[in-house]
VEXNUKE-66156 format. One line per field, with one value per residue: residue number from 1; residue in three letters; x, y, z of N, C-alpha, C, CB in turn. Coordinates in Angstrom, 1 decimal, decimal comma, always signed. Glycine has a CB too. Example, Ala and Ser with C-alpha at 12.3 -4.5 7.8 and 13.67 -1.06 7.14 Angstrom:
segu <- 1/2
drenlo <- ALA/SER
n.east <- +13,2/+12,8
n.north <- -5,7/-2,2
n.up <- +7,8/+7,1
ca.east <- +12,3/+13,7
ca.north <- -4,5/-1,1
ca.up <- +7,8/+7,1
c.east <- +13,2/+12,9
c.north <- -3,3/+0,0
c.up <- +7,8/+7,9
cb.east <- +11,3/+14,1
cb.north <- -4,5/-0,6
cb.up <- +9,0/+5,7
//
This chain:
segu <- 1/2/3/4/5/6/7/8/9/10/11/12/13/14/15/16/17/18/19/20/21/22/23/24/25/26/27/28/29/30/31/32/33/34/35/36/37/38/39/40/41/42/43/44/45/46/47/48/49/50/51/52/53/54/55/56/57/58/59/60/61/62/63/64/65/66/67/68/69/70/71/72/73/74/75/76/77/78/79/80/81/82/83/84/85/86/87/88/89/90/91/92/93/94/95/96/97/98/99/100/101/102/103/104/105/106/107/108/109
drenlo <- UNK/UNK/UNK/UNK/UNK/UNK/UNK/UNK/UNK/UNK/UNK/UNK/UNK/UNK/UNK/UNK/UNK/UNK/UNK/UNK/UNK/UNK/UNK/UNK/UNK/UNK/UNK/UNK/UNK/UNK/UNK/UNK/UNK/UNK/UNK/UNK/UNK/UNK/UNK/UNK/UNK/UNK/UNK/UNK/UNK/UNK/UNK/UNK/UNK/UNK/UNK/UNK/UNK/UNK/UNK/UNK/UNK/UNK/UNK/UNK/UNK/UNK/UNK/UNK/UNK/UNK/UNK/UNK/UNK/UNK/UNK/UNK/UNK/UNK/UNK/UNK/UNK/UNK/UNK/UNK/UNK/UNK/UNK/UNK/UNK/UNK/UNK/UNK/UNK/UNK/UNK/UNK/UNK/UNK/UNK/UNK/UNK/UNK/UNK/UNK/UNK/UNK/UNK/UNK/UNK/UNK/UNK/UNK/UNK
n.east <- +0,8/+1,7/+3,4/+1,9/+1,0/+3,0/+3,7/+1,4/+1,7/+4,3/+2,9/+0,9/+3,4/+4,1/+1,9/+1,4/+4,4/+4,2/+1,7/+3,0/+4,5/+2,7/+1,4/+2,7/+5,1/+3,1/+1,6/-1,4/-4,3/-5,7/-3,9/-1,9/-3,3/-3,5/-1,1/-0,4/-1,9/-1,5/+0,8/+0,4/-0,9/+0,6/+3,1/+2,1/+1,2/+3,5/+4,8/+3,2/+4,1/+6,7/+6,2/+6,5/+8,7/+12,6/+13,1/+15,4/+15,4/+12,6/+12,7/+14,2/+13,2/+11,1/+11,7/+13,1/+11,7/+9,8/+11,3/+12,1/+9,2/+8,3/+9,8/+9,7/+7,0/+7,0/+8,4/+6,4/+4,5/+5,2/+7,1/+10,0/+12,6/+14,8/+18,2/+20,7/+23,1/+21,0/+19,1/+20,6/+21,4/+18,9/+18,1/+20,2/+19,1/+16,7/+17,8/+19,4/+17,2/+15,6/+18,5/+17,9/+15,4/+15,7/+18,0/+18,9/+18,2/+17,4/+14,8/+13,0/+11,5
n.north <- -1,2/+1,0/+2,1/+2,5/+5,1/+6,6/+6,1/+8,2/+10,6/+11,1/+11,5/+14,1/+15,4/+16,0/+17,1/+19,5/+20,3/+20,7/+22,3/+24,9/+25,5/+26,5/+28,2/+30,7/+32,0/+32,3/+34,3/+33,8/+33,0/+30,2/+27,9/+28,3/+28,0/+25,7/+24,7/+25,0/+23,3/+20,9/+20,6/+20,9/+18,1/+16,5/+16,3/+15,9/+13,5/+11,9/+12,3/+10,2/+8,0/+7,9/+6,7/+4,1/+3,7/+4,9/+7,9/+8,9/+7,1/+7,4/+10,0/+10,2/+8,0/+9,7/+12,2/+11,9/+10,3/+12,0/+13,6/+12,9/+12,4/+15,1/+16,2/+14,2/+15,4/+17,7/+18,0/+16,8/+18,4/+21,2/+21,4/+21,7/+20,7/+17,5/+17,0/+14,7/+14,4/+15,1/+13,1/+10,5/+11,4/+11,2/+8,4/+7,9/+8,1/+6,7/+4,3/+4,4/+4,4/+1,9/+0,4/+0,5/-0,2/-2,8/-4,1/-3,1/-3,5/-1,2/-0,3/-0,8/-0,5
n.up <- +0,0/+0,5/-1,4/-3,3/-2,2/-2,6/-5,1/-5,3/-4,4/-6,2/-8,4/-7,8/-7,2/-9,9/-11,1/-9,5/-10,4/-13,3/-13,4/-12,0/-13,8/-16,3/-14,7/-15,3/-13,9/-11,5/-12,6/-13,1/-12,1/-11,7/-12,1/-11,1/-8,1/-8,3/-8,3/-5,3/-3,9/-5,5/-4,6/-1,5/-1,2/-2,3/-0,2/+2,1/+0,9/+0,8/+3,4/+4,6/+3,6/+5,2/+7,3/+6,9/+5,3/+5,1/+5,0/+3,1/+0,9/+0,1/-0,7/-2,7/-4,5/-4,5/-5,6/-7,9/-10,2/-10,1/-11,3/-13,8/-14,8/-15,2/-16,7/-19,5/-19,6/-19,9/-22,2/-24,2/-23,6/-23,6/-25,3/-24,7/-25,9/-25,1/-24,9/-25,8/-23,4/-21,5/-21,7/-21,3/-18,5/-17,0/-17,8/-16,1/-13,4/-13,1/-13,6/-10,8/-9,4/-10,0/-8,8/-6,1/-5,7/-6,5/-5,2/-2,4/+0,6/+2,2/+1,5/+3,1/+6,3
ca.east <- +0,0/+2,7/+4,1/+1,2/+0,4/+4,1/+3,1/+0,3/+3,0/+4,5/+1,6/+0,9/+4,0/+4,1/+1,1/+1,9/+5,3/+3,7/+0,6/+3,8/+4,6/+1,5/+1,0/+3,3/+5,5/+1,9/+0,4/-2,4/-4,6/-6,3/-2,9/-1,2/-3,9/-3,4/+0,1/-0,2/-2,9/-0,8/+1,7/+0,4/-1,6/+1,6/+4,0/+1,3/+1,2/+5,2/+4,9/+2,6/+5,1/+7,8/+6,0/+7,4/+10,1/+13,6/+13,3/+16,5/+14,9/+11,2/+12,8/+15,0/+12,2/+9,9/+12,3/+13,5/+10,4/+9,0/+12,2/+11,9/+8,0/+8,0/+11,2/+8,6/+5,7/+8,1/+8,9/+5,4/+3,3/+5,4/+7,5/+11,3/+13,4/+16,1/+19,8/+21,8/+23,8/+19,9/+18,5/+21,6/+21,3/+17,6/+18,3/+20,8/+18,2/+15,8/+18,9/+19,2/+15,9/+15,5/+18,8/+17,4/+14,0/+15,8/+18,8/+18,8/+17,0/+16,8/+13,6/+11,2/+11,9
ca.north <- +0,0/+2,3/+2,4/+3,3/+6,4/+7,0/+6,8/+9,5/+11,6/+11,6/+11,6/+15,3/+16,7/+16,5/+18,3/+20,6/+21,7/+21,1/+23,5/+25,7/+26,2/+26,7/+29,9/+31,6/+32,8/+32,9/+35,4/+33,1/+32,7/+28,9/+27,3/+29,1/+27,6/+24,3/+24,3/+24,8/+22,9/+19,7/+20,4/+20,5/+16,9/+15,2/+16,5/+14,8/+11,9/+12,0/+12,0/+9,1/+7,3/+7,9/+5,4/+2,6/+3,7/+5,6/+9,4/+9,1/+6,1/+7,9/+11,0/+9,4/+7,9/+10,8/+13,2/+11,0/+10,0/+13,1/+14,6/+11,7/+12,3/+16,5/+16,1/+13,9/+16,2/+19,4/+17,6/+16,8/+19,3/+22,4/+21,4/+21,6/+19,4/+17,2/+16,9/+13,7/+14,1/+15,2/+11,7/+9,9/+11,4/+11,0/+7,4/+6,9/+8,5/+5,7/+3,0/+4,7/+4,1/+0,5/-0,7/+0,8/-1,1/-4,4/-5,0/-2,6/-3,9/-0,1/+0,3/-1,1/-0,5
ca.up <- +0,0/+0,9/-3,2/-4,3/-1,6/-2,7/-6,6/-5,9/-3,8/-7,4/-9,4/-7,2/-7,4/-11,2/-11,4/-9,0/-10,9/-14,9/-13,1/-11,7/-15,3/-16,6/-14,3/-15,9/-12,4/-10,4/-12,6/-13,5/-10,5/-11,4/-12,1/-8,6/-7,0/-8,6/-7,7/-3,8/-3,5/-5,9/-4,1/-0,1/-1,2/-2,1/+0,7/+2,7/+0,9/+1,2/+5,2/+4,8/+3,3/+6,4/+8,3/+6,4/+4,6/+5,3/+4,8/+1,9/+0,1/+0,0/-0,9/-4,0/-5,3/-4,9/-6,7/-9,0/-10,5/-10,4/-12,5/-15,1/-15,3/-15,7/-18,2/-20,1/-20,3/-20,6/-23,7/-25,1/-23,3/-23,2/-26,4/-24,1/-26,4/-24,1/-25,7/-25,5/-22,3/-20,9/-21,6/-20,7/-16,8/-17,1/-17,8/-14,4/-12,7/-13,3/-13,4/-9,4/-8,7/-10,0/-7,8/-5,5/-5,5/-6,5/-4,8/-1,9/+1,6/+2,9/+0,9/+3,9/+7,6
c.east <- +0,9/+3,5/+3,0/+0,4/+1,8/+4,1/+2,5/+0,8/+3,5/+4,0/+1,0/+2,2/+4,3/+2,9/+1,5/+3,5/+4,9/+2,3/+2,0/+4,5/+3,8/+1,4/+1,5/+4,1/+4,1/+1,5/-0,9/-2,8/-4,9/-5,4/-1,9/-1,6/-3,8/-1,9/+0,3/-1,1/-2,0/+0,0/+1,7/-0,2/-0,2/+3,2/+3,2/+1,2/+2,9/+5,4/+4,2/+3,4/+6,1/+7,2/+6,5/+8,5/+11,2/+12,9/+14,4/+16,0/+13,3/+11,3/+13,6/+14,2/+11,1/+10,7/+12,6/+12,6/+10,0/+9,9/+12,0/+10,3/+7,9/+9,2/+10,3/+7,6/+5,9/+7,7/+7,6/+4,6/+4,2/+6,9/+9,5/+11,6/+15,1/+16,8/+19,9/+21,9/+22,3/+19,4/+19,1/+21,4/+19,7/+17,6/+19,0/+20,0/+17,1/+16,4/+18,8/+18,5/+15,6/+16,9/+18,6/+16,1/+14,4/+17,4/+19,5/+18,0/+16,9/+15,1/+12,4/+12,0/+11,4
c.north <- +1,3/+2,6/+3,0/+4,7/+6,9/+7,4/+8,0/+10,2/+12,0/+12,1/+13,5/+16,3/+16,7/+17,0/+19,2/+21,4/+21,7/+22,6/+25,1/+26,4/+27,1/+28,0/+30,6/+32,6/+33,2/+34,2/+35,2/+32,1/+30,8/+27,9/+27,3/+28,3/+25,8/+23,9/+24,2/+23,4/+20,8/+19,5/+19,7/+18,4/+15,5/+15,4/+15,5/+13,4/+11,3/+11,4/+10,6/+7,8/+7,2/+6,8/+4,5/+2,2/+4,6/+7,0/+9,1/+8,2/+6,8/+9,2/+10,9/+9,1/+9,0/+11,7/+13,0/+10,8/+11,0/+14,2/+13,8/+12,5/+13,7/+16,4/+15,6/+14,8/+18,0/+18,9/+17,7/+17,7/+21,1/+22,6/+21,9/+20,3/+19,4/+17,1/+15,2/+13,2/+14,2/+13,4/+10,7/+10,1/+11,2/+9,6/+6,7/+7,4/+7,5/+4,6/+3,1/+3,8/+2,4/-0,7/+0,0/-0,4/-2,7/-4,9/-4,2/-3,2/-2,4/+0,4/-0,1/-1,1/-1,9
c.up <- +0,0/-0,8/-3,5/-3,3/-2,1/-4,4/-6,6/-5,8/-5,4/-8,5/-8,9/-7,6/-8,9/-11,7/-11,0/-10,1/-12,5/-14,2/-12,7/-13,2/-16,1/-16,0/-14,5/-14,5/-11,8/-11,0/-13,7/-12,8/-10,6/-11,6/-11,0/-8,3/-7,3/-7,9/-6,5/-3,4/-4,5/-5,1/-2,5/-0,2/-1,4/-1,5/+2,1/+2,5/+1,2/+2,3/+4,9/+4,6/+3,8/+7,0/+7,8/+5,3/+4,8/+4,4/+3,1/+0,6/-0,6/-1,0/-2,6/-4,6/-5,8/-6,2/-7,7/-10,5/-11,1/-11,8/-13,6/-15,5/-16,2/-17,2/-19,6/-20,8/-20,5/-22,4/-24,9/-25,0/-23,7/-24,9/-26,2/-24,9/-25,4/-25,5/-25,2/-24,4/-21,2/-20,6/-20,9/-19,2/-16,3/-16,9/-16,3/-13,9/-12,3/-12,9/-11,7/-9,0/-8,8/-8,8/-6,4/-4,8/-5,8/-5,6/-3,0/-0,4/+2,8/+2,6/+2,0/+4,9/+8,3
cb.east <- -0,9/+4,2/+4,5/-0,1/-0,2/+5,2/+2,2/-0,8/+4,6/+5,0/+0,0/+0,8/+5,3/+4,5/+0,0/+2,4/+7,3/+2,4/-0,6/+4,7/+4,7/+0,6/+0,8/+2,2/+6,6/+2,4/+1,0/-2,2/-6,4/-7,4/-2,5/-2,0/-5,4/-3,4/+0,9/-0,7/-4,6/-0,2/+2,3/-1,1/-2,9/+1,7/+4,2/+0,4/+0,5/+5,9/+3,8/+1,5/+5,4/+7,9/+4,8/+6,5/+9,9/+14,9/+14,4/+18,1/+14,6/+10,6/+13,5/+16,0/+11,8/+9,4/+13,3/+13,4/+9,7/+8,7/+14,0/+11,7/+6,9/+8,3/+12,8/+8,0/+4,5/+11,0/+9,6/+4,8/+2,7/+6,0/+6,5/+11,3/+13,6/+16,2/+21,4/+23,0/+25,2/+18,8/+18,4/+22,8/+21,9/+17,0/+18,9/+22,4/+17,7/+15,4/+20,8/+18,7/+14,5/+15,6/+20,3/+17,2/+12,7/+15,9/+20,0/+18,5/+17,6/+17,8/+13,4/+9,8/+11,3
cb.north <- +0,0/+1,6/+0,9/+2,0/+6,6/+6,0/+6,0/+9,9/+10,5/+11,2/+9,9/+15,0/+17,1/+15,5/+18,3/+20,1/+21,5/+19,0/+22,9/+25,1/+25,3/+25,8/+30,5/+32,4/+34,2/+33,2/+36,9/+32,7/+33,8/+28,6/+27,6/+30,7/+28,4/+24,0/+24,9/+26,3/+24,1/+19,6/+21,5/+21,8/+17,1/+14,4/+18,1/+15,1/+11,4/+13,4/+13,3/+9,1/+7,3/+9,3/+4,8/+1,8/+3,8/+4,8/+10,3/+8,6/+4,7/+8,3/+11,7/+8,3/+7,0/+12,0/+13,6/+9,7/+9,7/+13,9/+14,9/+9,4/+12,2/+18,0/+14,4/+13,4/+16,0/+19,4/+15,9/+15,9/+19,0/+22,5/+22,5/+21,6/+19,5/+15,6/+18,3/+14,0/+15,2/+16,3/+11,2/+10,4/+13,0/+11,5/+7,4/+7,1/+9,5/+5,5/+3,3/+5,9/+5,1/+0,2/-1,2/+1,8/-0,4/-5,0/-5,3/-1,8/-5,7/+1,1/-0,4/-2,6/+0,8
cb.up <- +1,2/+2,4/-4,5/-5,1/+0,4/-2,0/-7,3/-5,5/-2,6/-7,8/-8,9/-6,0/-6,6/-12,1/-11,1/-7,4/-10,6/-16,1/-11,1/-10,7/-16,0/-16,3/-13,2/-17,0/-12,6/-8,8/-12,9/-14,4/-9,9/-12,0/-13,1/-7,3/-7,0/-10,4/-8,1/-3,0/-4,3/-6,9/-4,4/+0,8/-2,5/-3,6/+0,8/+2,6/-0,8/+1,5/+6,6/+4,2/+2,5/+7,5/+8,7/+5,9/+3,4/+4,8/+6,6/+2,3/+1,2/+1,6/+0,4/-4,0/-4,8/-3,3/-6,6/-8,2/-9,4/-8,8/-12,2/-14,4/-14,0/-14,2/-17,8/-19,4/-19,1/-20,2/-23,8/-25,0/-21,1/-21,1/-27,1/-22,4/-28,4/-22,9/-24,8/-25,7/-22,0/-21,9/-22,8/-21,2/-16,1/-18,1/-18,9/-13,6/-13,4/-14,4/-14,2/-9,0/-9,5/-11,7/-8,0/-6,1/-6,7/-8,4/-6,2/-2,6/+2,7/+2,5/-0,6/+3,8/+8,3
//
């Protein structure tokens, strides 16, 4: 249960920072408001995910994740084309996260 309150955690803050785009620096009130409001819901869901997992482990995956996802929808939604060496660290980014989740036993307290 705790992956997937930790998926939404990410699934939030990539709205929150594609909405943080979108408002054009907060001066476009219903995207602002999207962005505090994405954002408080999966800092919350974040904490929820301390109970059963390390702070550094929770926090790697959250960021992680979330930089892979917005990099993504930069690309398609906002028309930010990555370079080469972009993709490439994008890629250990992910590599991280998987030995992480497979060969790691910090991932559960």
């Amino acid at each position: 249960m705790h992956w997937l309150i930790l998926g939404a955690a990410v699934l939030f803050e990539t709205i929150g920072t594609t909405a943080l785009q979108a408002s054009q620096q907060f001066t476009r009130p219903w995207p602002s408001v999207l962005v505090v409001c994405a954002y408080a819901i999966s800092f919350y869901l974040l904490a929820m995910t301390l109970r059963f997992m390390p702070v550094g482990v929770v926090y790697a995956m959250w960021s992680g994740l979330g930089i892979c996802l917005i990099a993504a929808i930069a690309w398609v939604v906002f028309d930010q084309r990555l370079d080469l060496p972009a993709l490439i660290g994008l890629g250990l980014i992910i590599a991280g996260i998987a030995v992480i989740n497979l060969f790691s036993r910090t991932a559960f307290h």
